[in-house]
BAFILUM-155872 format. One record per atom (N, C-alpha, C): residue in one letter; z, y, x. Coordinates in steps of 0.001 Angstrom, whole numbers, plus 500000, padded with zeros to 6 digits. Each point is the difference from the previous one (the first is absolute). Layout:
AZYX;...
This chain:
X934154413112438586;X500824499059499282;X501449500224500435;X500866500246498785;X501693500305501033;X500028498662500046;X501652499898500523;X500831498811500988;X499756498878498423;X500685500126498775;X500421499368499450;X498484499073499120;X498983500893500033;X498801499224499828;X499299499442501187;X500242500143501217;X499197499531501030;X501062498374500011;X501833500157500013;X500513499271500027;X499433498493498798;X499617500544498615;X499653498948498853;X498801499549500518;X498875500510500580;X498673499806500672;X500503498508500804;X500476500841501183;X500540498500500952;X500250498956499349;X501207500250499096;X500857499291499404;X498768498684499076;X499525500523499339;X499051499014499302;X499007499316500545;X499455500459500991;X499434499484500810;X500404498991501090;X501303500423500724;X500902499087500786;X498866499628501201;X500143498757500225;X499368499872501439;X498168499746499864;X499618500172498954;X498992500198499547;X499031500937500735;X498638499590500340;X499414501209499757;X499632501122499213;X500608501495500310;X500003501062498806;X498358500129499981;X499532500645498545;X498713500645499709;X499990501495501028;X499001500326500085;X499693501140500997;X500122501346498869;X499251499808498686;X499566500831499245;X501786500438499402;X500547500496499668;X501026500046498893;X500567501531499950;X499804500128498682;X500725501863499894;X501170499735498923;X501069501099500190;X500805500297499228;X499902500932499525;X500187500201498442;X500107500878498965;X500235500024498804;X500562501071499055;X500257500083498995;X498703500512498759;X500737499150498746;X498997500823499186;X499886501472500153;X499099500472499491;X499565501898499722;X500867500249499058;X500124499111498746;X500632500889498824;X500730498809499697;X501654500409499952;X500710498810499112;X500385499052500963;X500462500406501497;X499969498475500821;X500697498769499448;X501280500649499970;X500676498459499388;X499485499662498664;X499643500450499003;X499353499532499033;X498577498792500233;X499597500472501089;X498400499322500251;X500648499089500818;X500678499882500920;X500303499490501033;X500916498417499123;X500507500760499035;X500575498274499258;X498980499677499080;X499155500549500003;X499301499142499080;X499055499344500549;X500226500434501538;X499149499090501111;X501078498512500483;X500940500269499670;X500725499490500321;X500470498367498617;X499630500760498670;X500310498980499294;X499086499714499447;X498621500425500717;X498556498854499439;X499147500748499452;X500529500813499597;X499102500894498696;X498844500736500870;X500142500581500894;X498603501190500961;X500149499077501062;X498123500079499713;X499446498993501143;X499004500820500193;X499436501251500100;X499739501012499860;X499864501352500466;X499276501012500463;X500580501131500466;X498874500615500420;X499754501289499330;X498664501244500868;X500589501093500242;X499035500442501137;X499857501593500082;X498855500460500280;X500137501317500176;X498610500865500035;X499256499742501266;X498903499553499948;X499132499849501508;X500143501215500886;X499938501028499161;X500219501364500930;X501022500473500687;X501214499649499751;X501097499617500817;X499762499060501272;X499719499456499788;X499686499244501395;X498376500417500923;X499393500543499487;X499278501697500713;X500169500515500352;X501187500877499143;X500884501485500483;X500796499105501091;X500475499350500354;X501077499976500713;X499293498494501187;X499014500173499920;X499190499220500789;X500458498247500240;X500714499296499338;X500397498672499898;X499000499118499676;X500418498775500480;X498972498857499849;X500396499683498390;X498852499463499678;X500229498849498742;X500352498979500267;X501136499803498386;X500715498444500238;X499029499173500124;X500564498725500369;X499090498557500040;X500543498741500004;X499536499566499457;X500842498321499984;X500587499355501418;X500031500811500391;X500828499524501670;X501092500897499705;X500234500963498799;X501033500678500165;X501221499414499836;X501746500057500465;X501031499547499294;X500649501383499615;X500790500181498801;X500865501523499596;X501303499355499522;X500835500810500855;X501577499901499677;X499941501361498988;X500622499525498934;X500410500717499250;X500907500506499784;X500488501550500057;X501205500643500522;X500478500552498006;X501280500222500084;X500602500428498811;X500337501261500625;X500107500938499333;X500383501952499763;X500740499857501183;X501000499603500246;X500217500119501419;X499864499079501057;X498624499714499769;X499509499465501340;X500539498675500405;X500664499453499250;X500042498677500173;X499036498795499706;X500276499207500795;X498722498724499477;X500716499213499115;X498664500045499203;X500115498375498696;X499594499423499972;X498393499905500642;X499482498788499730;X499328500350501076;X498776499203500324;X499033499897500451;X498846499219499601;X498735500579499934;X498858499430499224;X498960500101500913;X499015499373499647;X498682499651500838;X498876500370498901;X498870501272500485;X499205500142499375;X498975499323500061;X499083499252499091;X499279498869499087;X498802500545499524;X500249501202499752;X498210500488499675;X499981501799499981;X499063500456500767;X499703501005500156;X498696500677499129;X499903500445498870;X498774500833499421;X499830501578500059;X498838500689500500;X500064501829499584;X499132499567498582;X500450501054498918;X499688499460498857;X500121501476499045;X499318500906499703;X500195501178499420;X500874499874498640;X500985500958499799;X501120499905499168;X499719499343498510;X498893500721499335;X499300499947499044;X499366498495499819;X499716499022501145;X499674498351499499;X501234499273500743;X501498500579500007;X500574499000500496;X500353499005498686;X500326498806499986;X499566499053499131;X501936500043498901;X499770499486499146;X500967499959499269;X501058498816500537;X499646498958500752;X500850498876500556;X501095500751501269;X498729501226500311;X500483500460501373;X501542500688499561;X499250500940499138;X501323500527499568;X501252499648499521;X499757498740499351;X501268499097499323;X500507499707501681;X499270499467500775;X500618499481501434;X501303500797500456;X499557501475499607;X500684500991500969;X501354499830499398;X500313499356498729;X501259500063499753;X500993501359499202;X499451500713499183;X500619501040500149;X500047500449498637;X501247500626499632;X500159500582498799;X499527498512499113;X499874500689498763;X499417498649498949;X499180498973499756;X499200499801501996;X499127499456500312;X498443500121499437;X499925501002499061;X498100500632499693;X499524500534500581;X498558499980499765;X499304500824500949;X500330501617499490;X499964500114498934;X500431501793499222;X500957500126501351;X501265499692499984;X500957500267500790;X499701500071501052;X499509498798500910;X499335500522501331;X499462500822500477;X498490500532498772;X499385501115500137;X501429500973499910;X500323500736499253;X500340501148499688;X501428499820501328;X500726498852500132;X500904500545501059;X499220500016501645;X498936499633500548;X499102500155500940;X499462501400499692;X499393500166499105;X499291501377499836;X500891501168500609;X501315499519499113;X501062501450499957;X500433500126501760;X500213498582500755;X500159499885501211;X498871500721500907;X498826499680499451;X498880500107501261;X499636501769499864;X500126500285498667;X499984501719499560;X501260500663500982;X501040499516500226;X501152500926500655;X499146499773501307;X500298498724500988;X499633499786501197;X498920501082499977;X498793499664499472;X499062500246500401;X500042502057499944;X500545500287499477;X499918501455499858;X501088500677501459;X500680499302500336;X501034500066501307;X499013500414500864;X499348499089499840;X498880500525501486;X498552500514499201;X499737501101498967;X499079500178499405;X498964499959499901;X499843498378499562;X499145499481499652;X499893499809498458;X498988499603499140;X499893499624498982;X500004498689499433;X500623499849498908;X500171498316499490;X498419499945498924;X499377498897500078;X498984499445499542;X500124498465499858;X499711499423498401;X499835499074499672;X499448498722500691;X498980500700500884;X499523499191500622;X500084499801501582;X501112500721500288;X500523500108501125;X500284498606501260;X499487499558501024;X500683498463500483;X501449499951499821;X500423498312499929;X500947499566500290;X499809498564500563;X501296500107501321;X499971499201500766;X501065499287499024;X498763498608499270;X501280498967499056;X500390499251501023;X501260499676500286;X500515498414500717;X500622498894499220;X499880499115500149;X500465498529499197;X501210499729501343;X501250499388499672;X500598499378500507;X500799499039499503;X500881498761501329;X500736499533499223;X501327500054501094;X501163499475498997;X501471500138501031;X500087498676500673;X500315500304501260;X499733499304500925;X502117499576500526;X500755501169499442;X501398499758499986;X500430501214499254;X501268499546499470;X500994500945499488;X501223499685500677;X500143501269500599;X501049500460500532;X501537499134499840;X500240500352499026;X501133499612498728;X499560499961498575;X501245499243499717;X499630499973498244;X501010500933499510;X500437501151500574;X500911501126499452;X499033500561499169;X499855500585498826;X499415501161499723;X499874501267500646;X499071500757500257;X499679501122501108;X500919501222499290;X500263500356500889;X501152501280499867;X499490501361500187;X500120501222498875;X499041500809501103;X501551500926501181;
């Protein structure tokens, strides 16, 4: 975590007891794009590939998790608390899920095809193959603070 997100961490918390669990990071694709729309209500929302967190040996999220949400350069905007954890193969994630994520014109068409086009690049980086029915780690969250009410800058 750099200085200026460990500093908003404290900061919101104050003399409080902090959560143990909490990561910082940016979206994969589009940070400041995802990152305000976490920010102005719209994505409550967010997957990735189970196999990523395989390859690179990480725990799964969990509702004890908190995530500061960083913009393109690594600044914090918000911070959210994850609310529900499902592995759920790509192919039955549900149509509510996808509206959740917030994105583009809010359909599932769109979700599919901009996830697909995402999980096809990633996934060929480290050559592997993309399949329909591939896991995804869905998370539900909600914002727990916003930063500011500036609009995110990239």
């Amino acid at each position: 975590m750099n200085s200026a997100t460990q500093t908003y961490w404290d900061e919101y918390w104050g003399n409080q007891e902090k959560p143990q669990s909490v990561s910082a990071w940016q979206f994969g694709a589009a940070p400041d794009y995802l990152a305000q729309l976490v920010v102005d209500g719209i994505k409550t929302a967010t997957c990735s590939g189970h196999i990523f967190y395989e390859l690179e040996n990480e725990p799964l999220p969990t509702t004890k998790d908190y995530n500061i949400i960083l913009n393109s350069a690594d600044q914090p905007v918000a911070i959210t608390k994850t609310v529900e954890v499902t592995i759920t193969p790509m192919n039955k994630v549900s149509e509510e899920f996808a509206i959740a994520e917030g994105e583009g014109d809010r359909t599932y068409r769109y979700w599919w095809e901009a996830h697909e086009e995402f999980f096809r690049k990633e996934l060929h980086a480290i050559e592997h193959e993309f399949s329909e029915d591939m896991l995804l780690v869905c998370e539900r969250f909600e914002v727990i603070h916003v930063k500011d009410e500036q609009p995110i800058k990239s």
